[in-house]
N, C-alpha and C positions, 0 to 999 in steps of 0.2 A: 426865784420867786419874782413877780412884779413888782415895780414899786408904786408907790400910790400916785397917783397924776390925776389929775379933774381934765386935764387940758386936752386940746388937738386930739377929740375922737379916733377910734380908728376908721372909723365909716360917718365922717362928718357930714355927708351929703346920704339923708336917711331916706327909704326907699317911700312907696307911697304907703298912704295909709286908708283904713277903709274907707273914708270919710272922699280922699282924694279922688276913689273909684267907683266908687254911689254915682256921681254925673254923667259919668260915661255910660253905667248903667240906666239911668234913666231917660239918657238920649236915646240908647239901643230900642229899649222897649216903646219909646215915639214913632221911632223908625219901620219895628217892626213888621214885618208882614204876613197876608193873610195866609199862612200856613198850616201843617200838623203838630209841630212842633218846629222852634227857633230858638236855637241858645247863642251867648258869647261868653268867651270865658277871656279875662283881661288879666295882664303877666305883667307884673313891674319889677324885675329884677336888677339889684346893683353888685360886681362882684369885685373884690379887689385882694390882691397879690404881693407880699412881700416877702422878698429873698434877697440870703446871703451865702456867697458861694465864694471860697477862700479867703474867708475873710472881708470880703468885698461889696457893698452893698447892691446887689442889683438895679436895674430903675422899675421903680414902685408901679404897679399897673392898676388903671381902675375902670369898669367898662357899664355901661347900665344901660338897659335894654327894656323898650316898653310898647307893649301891643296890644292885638287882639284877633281872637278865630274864631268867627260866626261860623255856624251850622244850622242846617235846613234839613227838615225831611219832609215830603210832600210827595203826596202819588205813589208812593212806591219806592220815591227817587231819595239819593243823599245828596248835598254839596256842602261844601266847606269853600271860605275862602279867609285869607287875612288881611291884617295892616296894621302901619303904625303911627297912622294918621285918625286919629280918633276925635275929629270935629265931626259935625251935622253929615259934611259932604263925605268924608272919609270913610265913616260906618253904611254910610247908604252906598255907595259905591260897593262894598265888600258883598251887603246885605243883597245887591243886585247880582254878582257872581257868585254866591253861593246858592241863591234860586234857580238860578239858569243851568247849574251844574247839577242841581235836582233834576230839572225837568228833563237837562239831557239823557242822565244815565236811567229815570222813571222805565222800569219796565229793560231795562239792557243791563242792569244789577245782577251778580248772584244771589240775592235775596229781596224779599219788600221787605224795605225798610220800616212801612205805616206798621208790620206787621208787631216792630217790637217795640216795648214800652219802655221809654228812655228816664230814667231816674229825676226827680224833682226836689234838688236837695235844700235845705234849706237848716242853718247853722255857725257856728263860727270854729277852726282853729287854731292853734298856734304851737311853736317849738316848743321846748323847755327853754325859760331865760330870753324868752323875746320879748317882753315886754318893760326889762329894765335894761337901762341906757346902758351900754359897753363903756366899764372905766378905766378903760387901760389907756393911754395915749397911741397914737402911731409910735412914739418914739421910741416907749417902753418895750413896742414887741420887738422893734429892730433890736435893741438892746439885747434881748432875751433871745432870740434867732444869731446876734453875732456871738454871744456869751458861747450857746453851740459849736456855733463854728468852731470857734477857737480849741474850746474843749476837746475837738477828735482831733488833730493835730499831735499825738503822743508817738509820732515815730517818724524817721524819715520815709519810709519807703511808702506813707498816705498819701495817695498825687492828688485826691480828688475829694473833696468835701462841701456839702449846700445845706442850709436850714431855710423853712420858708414856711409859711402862711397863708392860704388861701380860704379867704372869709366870704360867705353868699348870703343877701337878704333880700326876701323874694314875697312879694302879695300877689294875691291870686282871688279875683273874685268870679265865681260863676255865676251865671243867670238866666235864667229862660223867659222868655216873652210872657209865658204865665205865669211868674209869680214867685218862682224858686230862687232862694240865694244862696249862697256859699260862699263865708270868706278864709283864706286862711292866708295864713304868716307861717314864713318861716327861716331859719337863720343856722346856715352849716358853718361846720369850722374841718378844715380837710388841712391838717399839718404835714409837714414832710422834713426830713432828716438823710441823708448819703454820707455814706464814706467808701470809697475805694481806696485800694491798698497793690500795688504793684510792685513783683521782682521778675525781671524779664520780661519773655513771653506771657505770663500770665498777671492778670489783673482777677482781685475779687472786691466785690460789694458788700455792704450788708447797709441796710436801708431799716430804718424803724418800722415797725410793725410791716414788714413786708409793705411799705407803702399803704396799707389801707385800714389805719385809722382816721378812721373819717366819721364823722358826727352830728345829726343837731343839737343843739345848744349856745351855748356863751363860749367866752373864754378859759374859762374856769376848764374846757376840756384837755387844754392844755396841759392842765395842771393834775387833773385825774387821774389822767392817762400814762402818764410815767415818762412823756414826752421832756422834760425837764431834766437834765440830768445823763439824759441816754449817751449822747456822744461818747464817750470814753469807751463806754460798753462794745456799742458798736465799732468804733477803731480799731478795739484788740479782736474782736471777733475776726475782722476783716483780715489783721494779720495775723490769725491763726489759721485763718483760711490758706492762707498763702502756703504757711507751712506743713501743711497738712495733705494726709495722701488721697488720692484718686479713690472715691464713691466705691465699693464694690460694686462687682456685679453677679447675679446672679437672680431665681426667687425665693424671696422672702420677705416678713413681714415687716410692715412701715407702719411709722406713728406719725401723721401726719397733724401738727400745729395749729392752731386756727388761724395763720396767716396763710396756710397755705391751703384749709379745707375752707379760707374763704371763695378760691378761686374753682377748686373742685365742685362746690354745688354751684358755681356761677352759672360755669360750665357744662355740666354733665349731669345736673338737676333744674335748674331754672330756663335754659335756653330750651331744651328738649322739650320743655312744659307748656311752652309758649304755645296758645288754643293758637293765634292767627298764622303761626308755623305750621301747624299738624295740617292745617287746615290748606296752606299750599302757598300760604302769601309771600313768604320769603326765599320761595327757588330760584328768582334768578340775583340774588345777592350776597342772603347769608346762607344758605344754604335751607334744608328741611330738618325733619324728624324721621329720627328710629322709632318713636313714639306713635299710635296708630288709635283714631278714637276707640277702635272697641277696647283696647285696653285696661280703662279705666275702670275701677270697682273692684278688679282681681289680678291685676298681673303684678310680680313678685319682685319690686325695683331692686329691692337692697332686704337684706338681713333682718328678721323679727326685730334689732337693735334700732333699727332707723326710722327717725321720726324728723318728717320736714313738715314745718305751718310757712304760711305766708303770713306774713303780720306786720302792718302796716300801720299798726296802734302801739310800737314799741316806740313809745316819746322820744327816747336817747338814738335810735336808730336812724342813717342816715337818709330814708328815703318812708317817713313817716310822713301822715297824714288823715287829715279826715274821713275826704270823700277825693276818690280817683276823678281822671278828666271830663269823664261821662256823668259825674256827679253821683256814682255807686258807694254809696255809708260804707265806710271801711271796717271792717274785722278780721279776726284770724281764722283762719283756714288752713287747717292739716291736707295739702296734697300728699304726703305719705305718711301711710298711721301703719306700726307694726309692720313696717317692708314693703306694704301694700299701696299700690295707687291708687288716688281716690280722687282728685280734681284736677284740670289742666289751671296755667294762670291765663284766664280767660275772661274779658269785661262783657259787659252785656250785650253787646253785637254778636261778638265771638260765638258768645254763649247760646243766643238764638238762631247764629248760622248751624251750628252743632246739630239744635233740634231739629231743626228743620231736612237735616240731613239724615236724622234717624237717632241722632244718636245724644239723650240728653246726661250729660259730664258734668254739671256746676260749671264753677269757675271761682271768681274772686271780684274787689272792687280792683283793675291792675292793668286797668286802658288808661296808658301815660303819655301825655306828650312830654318835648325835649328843651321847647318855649312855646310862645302865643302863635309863632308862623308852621305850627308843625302840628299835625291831627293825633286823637292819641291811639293809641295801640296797645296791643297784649305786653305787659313788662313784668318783671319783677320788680318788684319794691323791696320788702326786709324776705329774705329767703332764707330762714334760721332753719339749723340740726338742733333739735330738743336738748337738754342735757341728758348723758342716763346716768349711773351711778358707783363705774369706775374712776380711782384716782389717778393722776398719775404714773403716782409710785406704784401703784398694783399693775398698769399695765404693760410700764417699763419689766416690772419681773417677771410677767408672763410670757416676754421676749425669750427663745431660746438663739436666734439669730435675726439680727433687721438693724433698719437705719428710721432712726428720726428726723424729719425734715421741715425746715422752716425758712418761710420768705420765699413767694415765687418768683422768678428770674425770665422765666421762658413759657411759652404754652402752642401748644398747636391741634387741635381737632378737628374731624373731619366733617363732612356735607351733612350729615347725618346727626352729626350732635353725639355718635357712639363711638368711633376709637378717637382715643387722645394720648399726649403725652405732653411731660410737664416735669419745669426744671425747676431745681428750687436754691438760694441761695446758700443755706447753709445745713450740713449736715450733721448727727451723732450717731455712732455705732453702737450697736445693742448686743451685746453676747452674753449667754448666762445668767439673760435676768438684769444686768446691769447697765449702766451707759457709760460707752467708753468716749474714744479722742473721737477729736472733727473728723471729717470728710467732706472734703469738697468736690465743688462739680457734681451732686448729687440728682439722679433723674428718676422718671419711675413712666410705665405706661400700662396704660388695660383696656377696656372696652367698659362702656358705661353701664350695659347692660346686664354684665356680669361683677363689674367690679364692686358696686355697693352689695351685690352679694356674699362678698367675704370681710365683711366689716364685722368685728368679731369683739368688738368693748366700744363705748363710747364713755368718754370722760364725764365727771360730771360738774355739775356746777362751779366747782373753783377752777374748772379748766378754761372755759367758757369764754370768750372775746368777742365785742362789741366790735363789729369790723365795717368797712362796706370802700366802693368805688366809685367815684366822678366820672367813670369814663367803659360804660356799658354802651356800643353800638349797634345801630339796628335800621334796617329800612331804605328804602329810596325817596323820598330824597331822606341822607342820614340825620340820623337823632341818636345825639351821643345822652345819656340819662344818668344820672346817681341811683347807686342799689346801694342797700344795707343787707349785710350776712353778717349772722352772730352763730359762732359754734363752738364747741368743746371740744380739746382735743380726740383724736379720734386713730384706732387701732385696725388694720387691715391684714388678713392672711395671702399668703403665696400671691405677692405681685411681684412685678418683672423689674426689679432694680438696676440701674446702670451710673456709670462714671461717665466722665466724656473721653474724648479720645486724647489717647496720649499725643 
């Protein structure tokens, strides 16, 4: 538990506030020019880092970053440009490369631009817990990060053990030359926990919440989460891993954890969804889609059991918010209801490229950028599996042979976004209904297309984990993003299970 300290903030140095970003706004719109539309949206983000790693305190990091990305549509044409020079001269200079970047591509575009009605938002919001001061000291969390440490230390053969803290507080205000505002706050807490464990040749891990308890809110997530306390847990896991035999292989069914069906829908449901993917933007970097616009409205993702929303109004989730970068009011959106596909994640350009091509899909509020120097784009935000209404214990018994697997370790998929394969750090054996000893090195692979087709129970509610990741990649130039995925555990038939190799 923490102990109580008024003193030495842990983010002493507090980021801006709306008050601080109204001038800048109201220089823009001085500046302004005679255009169709003109937005700037201004990012003040402060992030800072503390870890302990054998005991050892690392050195504390703190980095804060502040800008701005005007945008132009005019003629037909788009431009965008940035800075983080936000006097008189600084915003007019930007305000001038983003016109010119208009006029250039006016008419050389895949689409007019004038043609689509860019959102006018106007509002405020904020995390859970941003608005009262963080009481914990810097020192108390070192405290509490080295207490961890210590704690996994219950063997010799642990070589490798780190606790740490990575805290973000971030203002964001939009605004358009006519009139629109939007501000919002917001403040993540992304914890982390390691233990390794080595005999020989082999080393195993096992890491908290598969790495990706990640959150907005306060500190208090800390404390919710079950991050407190965990070390030990995770130690013996690690060296039971060691002791334990090689994953079977063969096909059979998997109960897949929510640490690890966080990366599953990351993967093989969010990336594939992505409108400006389908659409062709991302062939020479991340690859495309298996996904194809006529698809949408009927074709059969996964199992009558599977229900995916995008939801970007889940407070606790870590990639919540009001309105996306385009200024799109945020809501939930079912892209698959009952198995069925039903929307790409697609912002309002996306969305009217679509139509314009034949083919009108929806989308979502889900055009993200990565900070103020980076344009936004088709992302996932919260990309939750609904809960349905098996329990655990009913779907461990409905096991006749499988493995349960939790924490991912490895991933690799293909151009396509449809075959993949995916390692996880720790496993259980299921035979006869029941769950037996570890296994380790645990693997599994299928094809996206078919594989949420044999999803055959979804957990329900008490299963359910508040999950997500800092470190979602996309684009040229790159934009690394935070996603939120919350899901229940989840039961799959005849997939291709594997050990690694002896």
């Amino acid at each position: 538990m923490f102990p109580a300290s008024p003193t030495s903030p842990a983010s002493s140095v507090p980021s801006a506030s709306a008050a601080d970003l109204h001038p800048t706004a109201a220089l823009f719109r001085s500046l302004a020019p005679a255009v169709d539309f003109c937005s700037l949206r201004i990012v003040d983000e402060r992030s800072d880092h503390l870890g302990v790693r054998q005991d050892v305190l690392q050195p504390p990091s703190t980095s804060q970053s502040r800008g701005a990305m005007v945008s132009v549509v005019h003629q037909g044409g788009y431009g965008y440009a940035a800075t983080s020079d936000l006097s008189a001269a600084g915003l007019r200079e930007a305000i001038g490369r983003a016109v010119d970047w208009a006029a250039r591509s006016a008419g050389h575009s895949v689409v007019d631009f004038t043609r689509i009605t860019l959102p006018r938002p106007q509002g405020r919001y904020v995390s859970p817990g941003v608005e009262a001061p963080l009481q914990r000291s810097r020192r108390d969390i070192i405290d509490l990060l080295m207490a961890e440490s210590k704690a996994c230390r219950t063997d010799a053969r642990i070589v490798d053990w780190s606790a740490s803290l990575w805290t973000t507080a971030t203002d964001q205000l939009y605004v358009t030359a006519d009139g629109a505002e939007a501000f919002q706050r917001f403040r993540q807490v992304m914890p982390g926990l390691s233990v390794s464990a080595n005999a020989g040749a082999d080393t195993q891990t096992r890491s908290f919440a598969g790495g990706g308890l990640c959150r907005q809110g306060d500190l208090s997530v800390l404390l919710d989460s079950g991050f407190v306390g965990s070390g030990p847990r995770l130690a013996a896991e690690a060296i039971a891993l060691l002791e334990a035999p090689n994953c079977p292989t063969g096909r059979m069914d998997l109960l897949l954890m929510p640490s690890q069906m966080m990366l599953q829908i990351h993967e093989s449901i969010g990336h594939p969804l992505e409108l400006d993917r389908i659409l062709g933007d991302e062939r020479n970097f991340a690859g495309t889609s298996f996904v194809t616009l006529d698809m949408f409205g009927h074709y059969q993702y996964g199992s009558p059991l599977l229900n995916v929303s995008f939801d970007p109004t889940r407070a606790e989730e870590l990639a919540s918010y009001g309105w996306d970068d385009e200024g799109t009011l945020a809501s939930k959106v079912f892209v698959i209801r009952d198995g069925v596909l039903q929307h790409p994640l697609g912002g309002s350009i996306s969305q009217a490229r679509a139509a314009m091509a034949g083919h009108t899909v929806g989308g979502a509020a889900s055009a993200r950028a990565s900070s103020w120097n980076r344009p936004p784009l088709d992302r996932m935000s919260n990309l939750n599996v609904e809960p349905g209404d098996s329990t655990l214990e009913e779907m461990i018994a409905s096991v006749e042979r499988g493995v349960l697997m939790d924490g991912n370790i490895s991933w690799s998929i293909d151009d396509s976004r449809n075959k993949f394969q995916f390692g996880c750090e720790y496993g259980r054996l299921i035979e006869g209904g029941e769950l037996k000893g570890v296994v380790r090195n645990p693997n599994y692979r299928g094809i996206s297309a078919s594989f949420w087709r044999s999803l055959r129970a979804v957990g329900n509610a008490a299963t359910l984990e508040v999950m997500g990741t800092p470190f979602c990649g996309k684009a040229e130039p790159s934009q690394i993003i935070r996603v939120g995925h919350a899901s229940p555990a989840c039961l799959f038939s005849d997939v291709e299970v594997f050990g690694a190799e002896a």
